[in-house]
C-alpha positions in Angstrom: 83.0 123.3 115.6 85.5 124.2 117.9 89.0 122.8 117.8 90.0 120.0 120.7 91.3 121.1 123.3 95.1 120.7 124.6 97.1 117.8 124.5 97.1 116.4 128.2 99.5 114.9 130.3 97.6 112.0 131.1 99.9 109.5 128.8 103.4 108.4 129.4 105.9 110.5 127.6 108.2 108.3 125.3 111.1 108.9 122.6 110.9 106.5 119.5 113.4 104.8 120.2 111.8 103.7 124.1 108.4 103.3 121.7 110.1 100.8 119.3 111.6 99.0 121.9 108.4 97.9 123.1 107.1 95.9 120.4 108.5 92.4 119.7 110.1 90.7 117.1 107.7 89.4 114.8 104.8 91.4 116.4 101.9 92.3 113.8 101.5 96.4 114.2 98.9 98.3 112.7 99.8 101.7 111.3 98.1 104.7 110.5 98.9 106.4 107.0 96.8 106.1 103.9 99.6 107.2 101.4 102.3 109.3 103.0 99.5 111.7 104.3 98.8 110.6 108.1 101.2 107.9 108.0 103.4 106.8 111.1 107.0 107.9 111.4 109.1 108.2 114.0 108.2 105.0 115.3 109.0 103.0 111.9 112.2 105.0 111.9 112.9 103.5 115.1 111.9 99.8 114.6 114.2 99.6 111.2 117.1 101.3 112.9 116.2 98.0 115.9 116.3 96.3 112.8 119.6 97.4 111.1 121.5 96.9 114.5 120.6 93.8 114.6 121.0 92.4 111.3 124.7 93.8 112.0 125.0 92.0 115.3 124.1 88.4 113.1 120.0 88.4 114.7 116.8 89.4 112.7 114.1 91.8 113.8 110.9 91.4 111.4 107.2 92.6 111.7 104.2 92.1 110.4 102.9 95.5 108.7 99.3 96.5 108.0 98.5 99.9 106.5 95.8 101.7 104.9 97.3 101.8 101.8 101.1 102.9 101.1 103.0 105.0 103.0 105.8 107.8 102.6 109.8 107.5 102.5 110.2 107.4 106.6 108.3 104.1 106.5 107.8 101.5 103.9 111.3 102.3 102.4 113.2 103.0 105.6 112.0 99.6 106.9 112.8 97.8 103.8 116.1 98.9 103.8 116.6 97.2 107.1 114.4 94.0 106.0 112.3 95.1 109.1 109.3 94.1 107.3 108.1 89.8 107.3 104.6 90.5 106.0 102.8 93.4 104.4 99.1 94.6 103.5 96.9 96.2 101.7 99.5 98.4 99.4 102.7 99.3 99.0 104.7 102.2 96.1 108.4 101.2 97.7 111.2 100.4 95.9 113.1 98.7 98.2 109.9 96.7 99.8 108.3 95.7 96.0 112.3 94.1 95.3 111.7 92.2 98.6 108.3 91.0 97.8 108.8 90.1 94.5 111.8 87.9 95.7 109.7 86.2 98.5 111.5 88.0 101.1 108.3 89.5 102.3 104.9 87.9 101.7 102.4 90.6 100.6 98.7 90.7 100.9 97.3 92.0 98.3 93.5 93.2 98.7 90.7 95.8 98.2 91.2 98.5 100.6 87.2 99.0 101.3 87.3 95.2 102.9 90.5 95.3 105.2 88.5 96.8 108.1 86.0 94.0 107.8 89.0 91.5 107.3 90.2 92.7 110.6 87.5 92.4 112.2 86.8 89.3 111.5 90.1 87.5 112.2 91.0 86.8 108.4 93.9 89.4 109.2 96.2 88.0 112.2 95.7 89.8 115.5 96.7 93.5 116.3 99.9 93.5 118.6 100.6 97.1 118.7 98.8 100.0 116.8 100.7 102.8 116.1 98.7 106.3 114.9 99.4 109.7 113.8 97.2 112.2 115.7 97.7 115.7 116.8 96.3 115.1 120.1 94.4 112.5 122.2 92.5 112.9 125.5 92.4 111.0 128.7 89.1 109.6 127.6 90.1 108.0 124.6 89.5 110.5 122.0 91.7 110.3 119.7 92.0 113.1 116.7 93.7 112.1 113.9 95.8 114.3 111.1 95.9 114.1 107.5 94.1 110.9 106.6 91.8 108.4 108.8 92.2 105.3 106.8 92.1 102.3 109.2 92.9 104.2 112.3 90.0 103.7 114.0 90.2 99.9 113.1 93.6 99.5 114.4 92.9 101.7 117.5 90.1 99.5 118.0 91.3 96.2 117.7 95.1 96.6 118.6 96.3 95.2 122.1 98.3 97.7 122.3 98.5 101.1 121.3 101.0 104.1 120.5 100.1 107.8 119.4 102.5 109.6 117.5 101.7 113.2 118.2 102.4 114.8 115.5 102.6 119.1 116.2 103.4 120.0 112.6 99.5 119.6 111.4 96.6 122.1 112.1 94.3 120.7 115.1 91.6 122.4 112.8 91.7 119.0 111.1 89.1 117.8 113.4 86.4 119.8 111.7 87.4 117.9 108.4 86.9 114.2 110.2 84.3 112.3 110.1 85.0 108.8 112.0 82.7 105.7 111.8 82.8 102.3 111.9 80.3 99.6 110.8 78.7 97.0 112.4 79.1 93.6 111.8 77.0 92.0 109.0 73.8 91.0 108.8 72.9 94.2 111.3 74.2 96.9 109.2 71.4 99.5 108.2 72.2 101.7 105.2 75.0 104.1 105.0 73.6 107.3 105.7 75.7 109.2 103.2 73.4 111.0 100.2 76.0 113.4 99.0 79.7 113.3 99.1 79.7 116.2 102.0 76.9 113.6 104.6 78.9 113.1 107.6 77.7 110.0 109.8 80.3 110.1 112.6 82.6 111.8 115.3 85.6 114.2 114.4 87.4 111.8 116.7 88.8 108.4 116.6 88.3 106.3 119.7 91.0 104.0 121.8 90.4 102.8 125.1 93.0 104.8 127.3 94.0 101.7 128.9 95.7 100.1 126.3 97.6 103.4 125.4 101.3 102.7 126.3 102.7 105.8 125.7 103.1 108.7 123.0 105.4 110.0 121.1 105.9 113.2 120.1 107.5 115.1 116.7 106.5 117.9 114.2 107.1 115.8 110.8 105.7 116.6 107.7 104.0 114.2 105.5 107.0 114.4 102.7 104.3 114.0 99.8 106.4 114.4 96.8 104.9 117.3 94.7 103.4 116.1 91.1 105.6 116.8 87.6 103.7 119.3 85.6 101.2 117.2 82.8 103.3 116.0 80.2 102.3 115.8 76.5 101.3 111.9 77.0 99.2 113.0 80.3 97.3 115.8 78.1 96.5 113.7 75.4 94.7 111.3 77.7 93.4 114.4 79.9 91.7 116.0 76.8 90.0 112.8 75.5 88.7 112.0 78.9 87.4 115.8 79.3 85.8 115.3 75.8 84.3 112.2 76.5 82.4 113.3 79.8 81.0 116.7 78.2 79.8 114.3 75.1 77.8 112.4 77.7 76.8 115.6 79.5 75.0 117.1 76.5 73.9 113.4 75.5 72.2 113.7 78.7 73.5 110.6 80.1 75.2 113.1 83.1 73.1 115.0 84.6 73.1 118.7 84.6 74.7 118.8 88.2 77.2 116.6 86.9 77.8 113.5 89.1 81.0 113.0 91.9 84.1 112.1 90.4 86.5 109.7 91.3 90.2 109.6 90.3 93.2 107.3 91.5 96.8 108.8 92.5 99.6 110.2 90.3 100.8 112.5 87.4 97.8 110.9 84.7 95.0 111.3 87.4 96.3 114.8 88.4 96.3 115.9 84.6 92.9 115.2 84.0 92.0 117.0 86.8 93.5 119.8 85.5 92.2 118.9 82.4 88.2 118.8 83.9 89.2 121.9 85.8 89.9 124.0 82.7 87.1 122.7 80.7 84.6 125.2 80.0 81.7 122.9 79.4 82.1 120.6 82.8 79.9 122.4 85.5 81.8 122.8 89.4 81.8 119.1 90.6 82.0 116.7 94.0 84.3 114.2 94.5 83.9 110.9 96.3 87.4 109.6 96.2 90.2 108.1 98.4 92.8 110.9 97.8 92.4 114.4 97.7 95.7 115.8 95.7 97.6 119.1 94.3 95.1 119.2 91.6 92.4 119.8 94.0 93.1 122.8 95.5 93.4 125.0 92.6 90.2 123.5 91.4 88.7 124.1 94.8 89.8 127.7 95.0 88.7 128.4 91.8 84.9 127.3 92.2 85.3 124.3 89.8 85.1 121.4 92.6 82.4 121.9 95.1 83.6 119.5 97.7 85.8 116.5 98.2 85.3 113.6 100.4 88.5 111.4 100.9 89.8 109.4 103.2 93.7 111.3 103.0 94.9 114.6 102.3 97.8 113.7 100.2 99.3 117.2 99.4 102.9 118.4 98.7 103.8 120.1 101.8 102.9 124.2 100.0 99.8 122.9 99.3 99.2 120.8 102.7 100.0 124.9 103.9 97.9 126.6 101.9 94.6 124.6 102.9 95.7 125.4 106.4 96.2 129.0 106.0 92.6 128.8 105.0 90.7 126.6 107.0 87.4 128.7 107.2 87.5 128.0 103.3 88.6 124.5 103.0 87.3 122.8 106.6 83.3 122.5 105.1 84.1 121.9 102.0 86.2 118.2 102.5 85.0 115.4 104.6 88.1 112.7 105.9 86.9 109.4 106.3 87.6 106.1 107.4 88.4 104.1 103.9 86.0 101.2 104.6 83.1 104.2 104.0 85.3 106.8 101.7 85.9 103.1 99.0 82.2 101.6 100.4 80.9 99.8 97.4 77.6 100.6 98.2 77.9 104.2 98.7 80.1 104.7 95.1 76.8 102.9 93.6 73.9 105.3 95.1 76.4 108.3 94.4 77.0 107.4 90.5 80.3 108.3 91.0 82.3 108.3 87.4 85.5 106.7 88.3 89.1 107.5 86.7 91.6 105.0 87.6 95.2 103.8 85.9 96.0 100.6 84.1 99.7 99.1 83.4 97.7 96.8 80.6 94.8 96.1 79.2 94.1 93.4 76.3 91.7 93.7 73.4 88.6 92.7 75.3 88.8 94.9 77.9 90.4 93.1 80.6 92.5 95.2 83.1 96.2 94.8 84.2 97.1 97.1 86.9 99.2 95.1 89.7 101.5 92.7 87.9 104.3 93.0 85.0 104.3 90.1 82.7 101.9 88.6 85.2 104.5 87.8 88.0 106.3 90.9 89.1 104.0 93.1 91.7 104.4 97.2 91.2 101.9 98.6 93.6 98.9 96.4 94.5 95.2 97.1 92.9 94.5 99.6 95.7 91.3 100.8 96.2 90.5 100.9 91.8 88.2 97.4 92.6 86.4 99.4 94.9 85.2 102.4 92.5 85.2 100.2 89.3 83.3 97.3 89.5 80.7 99.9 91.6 81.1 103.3 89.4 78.4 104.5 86.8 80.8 105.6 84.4 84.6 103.0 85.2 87.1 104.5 83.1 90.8 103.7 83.2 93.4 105.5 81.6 97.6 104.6 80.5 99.9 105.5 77.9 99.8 103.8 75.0 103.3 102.3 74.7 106.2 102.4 77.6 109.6 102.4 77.8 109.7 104.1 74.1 107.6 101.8 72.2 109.3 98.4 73.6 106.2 97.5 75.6 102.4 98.0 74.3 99.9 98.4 77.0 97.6 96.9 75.0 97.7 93.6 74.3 96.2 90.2 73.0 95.6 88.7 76.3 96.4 90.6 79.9 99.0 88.4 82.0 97.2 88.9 85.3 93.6 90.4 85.5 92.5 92.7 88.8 89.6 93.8 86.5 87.1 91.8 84.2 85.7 93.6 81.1 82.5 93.1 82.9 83.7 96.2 85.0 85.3 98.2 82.5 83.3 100.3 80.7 85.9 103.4 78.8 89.5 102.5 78.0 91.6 105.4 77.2 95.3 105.8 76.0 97.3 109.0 74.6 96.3 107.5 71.1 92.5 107.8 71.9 89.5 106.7 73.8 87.3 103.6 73.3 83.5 103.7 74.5 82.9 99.7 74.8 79.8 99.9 75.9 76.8 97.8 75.2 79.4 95.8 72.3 80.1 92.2 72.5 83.5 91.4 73.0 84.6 91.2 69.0 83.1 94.4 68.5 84.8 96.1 71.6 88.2 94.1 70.2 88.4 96.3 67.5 87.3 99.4 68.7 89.8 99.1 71.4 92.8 98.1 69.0 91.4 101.1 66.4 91.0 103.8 69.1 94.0 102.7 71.5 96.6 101.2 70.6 99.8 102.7 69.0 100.1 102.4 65.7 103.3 100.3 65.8 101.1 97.6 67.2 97.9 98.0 65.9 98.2 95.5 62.7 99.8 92.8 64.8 96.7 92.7 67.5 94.3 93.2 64.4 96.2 89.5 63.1 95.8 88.6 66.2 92.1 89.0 66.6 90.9 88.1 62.5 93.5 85.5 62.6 92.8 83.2 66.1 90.6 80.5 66.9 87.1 81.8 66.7 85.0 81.4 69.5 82.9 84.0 72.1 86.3 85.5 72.2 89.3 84.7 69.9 92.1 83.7 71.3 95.3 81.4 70.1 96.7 80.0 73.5 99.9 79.3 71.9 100.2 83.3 70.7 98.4 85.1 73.4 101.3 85.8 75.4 103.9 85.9 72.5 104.6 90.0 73.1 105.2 89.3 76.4 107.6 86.5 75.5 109.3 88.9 73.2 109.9 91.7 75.9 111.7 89.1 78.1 113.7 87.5 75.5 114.7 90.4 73.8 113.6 93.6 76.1 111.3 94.5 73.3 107.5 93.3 72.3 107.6 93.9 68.6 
C-alpha cells in the first residue's frame, strides 16, 4: 500500500487561534484523540486560552467536549484549567477536569466506549457543532487520513456541522497502512462483522468528511506527549506472575487452546507489567491482541516474536517508542490494525475472538462485584472506559489491583463495593498482589471465601471473614447496617481498619 499522497492546498490555511475563534460559546465539538495518542491540540490550546481571557475580562467561554476516550496534557487539563469545559464524555484521566466534575462544575457522561458512535448517531449525544481531528493529511475529496488512533474520528467527521483538521507533520504518513476505517450501519441492517482474526481488516485506510463542511486546517508538528510507563514495581510483579501462572495452568488444562487465544489488557503500570510478565514467560506461546491500546510493553514483545499482532484502536506510545515503530514500518505496519473503537471494543467481535481480557479494579467486594469508576461510591477517578466492553463479552474477564492502598489504610477488597460498573455475573478471576481467586462455577458463599482467602491482605482478612460467617444469611450475606462500615471508617478517620 502506498502512502497518500501530498497534503493539498485545496483547504483554507488557519492558525489556532483563527480556528478557535470560530466555534461558539457553548458549542458541542467532537475531538479526535483516544488517550493522548491522536488527540487534538492546538485547537484546545486555543479555545482554553479564549477561555482564560475571558474569565479575566468577567465573561465565560464553555463547551461541550466529546472524545474517544481521555486525552493528553494540551487538552483535557489545559482546558480545565481555564474551566473551558461545561460537559464532557466518554472518559477523562485529568486532574484538574475530575476536581471539576466531582464538584458539579462539569457534568460528565459516563459510558461504554463501544456505544458512543451509536449514541451519536442516534441523537442520544447532542448534535455535532464543530469536529476537530488529528490527521496527517486530507484530500480535496474528503479523504481524510488520520494519525495515531482512529477512535470516533470518523463519527465526528461524519456527523459534525462543521469541521477542522489539525494537520499534524510530526507523525509518519505510513500510518495509513495501519488504518482500517469503518463504520456500521444502523440497526436492524447490520450483517456480521467481518473480522475472524485480530489482523481482518473491513475498511478504508482513510477516514471520510465531506469537503464542504471543512472550514479550514491547521497545521503543527506536536507529539502525542504519552508519558512513558515506571518500570514494574514489586506490587505490579506479584500480580504479573499470578496472572502469567494462571493462564499457562489453563493452557496445559486445555481450556486455552494451543494457539493461545487474543489478549486483551486495559492502560497503565499493572497492565503493562503483566505484559512483560506474559512476554517473558516461557510456557505462553507468541500471541494476538484484540485491544483498545497498544502500549510500551508491546513493542518489545513484538520485536521479540512473543506477540504476533495487535489490533487497537490508538497507538499510545512514549514518544522513543512512537519512533522506534516508525523507524520500522515495513516490520510494524502488517502486523497492527487501528480501528475505529465502536469495532476495536465491538461486543460481538471480543465474543467470536475469545479474547481473555485483563482489566483494573479500584474495589472489588467479597462476591465478586467490581469497583472501578468511583471512591467511596461518589468521587469519579477515570470513568469505566472501554473494561464493560471486554468483560461482560471476554472468555476468560480477569481484573487485577493491589491489595491495600495508601499503605494499608484502604482495602480494595471489601464487604460490599460502593458503586458497581461490573456484576459478579461478569467477573470471572480476581487478582491482587496477595494472590489470585478462580471463582468460577462457585455460588456466591463459596466464591466469598475464596476471594477473602486468596486476595485480601492479611490485615483485613479476619474482619471480612466476620463479616461474611457473621451477617444475615441469605443467597448472599450481607448486614446493611455494616456493609459500608470500612468505608465509613476511611472518611472518619482516613483509615479502614
Amino acid at each position: 500500500m502506498t502512502a497518500a499522497p501530498p497534503l493539498t492546498s485545496a483547504f483554507t490555511r488557519l492558525d489556532a487561534d483563527e480556528a478557535a475563534a470560530m466555534i461558539p460559546n457553548g458549542a458541542m465539538i467532537g475531538f479526535s484523540g483516544f488517550t493522548p495518542a491522536g488527540a487534538a491540540k492546538a485547537v484546545p490550546r486555543a479555545l482554553a486560552a479564549r477561555a482564560q481571557q475571558a474569565n479575566e475580562n468577567g465573561g465565560q467561554l464553555k463547551f461541550k467536549v466529546l472524545t474517544g476516550a481521555s486525552t493528553g496534557v494540551d487538552f483535557d487539563e489545559t482546558m480545565a484549567k481555564a474551566n473551558a469545559i461545561a460537559w464532557r464524555a466518554p472518559y477523562q484521566s485529568s486532574k484538574t477536569l475530575r476536581k471539576r466534575i466531582n464538584n458539579q462544575e462539569c457534568q460528565f457522561l459516563d459510558a461504554h466506549l463501544s456505544t458512543v458512535a451509536q449514541d451519536v448517531a442516534f441523537g442520544f449525544i447532542p448534535p455535532i457543532d464543530f469536529a476537530v481531528v488529528e490527521a496527517f493529511d486530507v484530500t480535496p475529496d474528503g479523504r481524510v487520513y488520520l494519525t495515531t488512533s482512529s477512535g470516533i474520528s470518523p463519527t465526528v467527521l461524519h456527523h459534525a456541522k462543521k469541521v477542522i483538521i489539525e494537520i499534524n507533520r510530526h507523525h509518519s504518513p505510513r500510518l495509513s497502512e495501519m488504518h482500517d476505517v469503518a463504520m456500521l450501519p444502523a440497526p436492524p441492517h447490520r450483517s456480521p462483522i467481518p473480522i475472524f482474526e485480530p489482523l481482518s481488516k473491513m475498511g478504508t485506510p482513510f477516514a471520510m468528511v465531506d469537503p464542504k463542511k471543512v472550514v479550514g486546517i491547521v497545521e503543527h508538528e506536536q507529539p502525542d506527549g504519552v508519558a512513558p510507563f515506571s518500570p514494574p514495581d514489586d506490587v505490579s510483579e506479584k500480580i504479573a506472575g499470578h496472572v502469567v501462572k494462571f493462564l499457562v495452568d489453563e493452557l496445559r488444562a486445555g481450556r486455552i487452546p494451543p494457539q493461545f487465544l487474543p489478549l486483551q489488557s486495559g492502560v497503565g503500570n499493572v497492565a503493562n507489567a503483566v505484559m512483560c510478565g506474559l512476554g517473558a514467560a516461557d510456557d505462553v506461546p507468541p500471541f494476538h491482541m484484540y485491544t483498545e491500546v497498544f502500549q510500551d510493553a508491546c513493542v518489545d514483545l513484538m520485536i521479540k516474536g512473543m506477540m504476533l499482532g495487535a489490533s487497537t484502536t490508538a497507538l499510545t506510545l512514549s514518544e522513543p517508542n512512537l519512533q522506534r515503530v516508525y523507524a520500522d514500518m515495513d516490520f510494524f505496519a502488517p502486523r497492527i490494525v487501528i480501528r475505529p473503537q465502536e469495532l476495536s471494543n465491538n461486543p460481538g467481535v471480543v465474543r467470536r475472538l475469545g479474547v481473555i481480557a485483563i482489566n483494573t479494579a479500584l474495589e472489588a467486594d467479597i462476591y465478586g462485584h467490581v469497583n472501578s469508576t468511583h471512591v467511596c461510591g461518589t468521587t469519579l477517578m477515570n470513568g469505566i472506559g472501554g473494561s464493560g466492553d471486554f468483560i461482560r463479552n471476554a472468555y476468560l474477564s480477569i481484573f487485577v489491583c493491589p491489595a491495600i492502598a495508601k499503605g494499608g489504610a484502604i482495602s480494595a477488597i471489601v464487604p460490599m463495593a460502593t458503586h458497581v460498573d461490573h456484576s459478579e455475573h461478569s467477573v470471572d478471576i480476581l487478582v491482587t498482589d496477595q494472590g489470585l481467586a478462580d471463582t468460577r462455577g462457585l455460588g456466591p458463599i463459596e466464591r466469598a471465601r475464596v476471594i477473602i482467602d486468596k486476595c485480601a491482605h492479611p490485615d483485613y482478612k479476619d474482619y471480612l471473614f466476620d463479616y461474611l460467617e457473621n451477617s444475615p444469611k441469605g443467597h448472599l450475606h450481607h448486614d446493611l447496617l455494616r456493609c459500608f462500615e470500612l468505608h465509613r471508617n476511611f472518611l472518619e478517620t482516613g483509615k479502614m481498619l
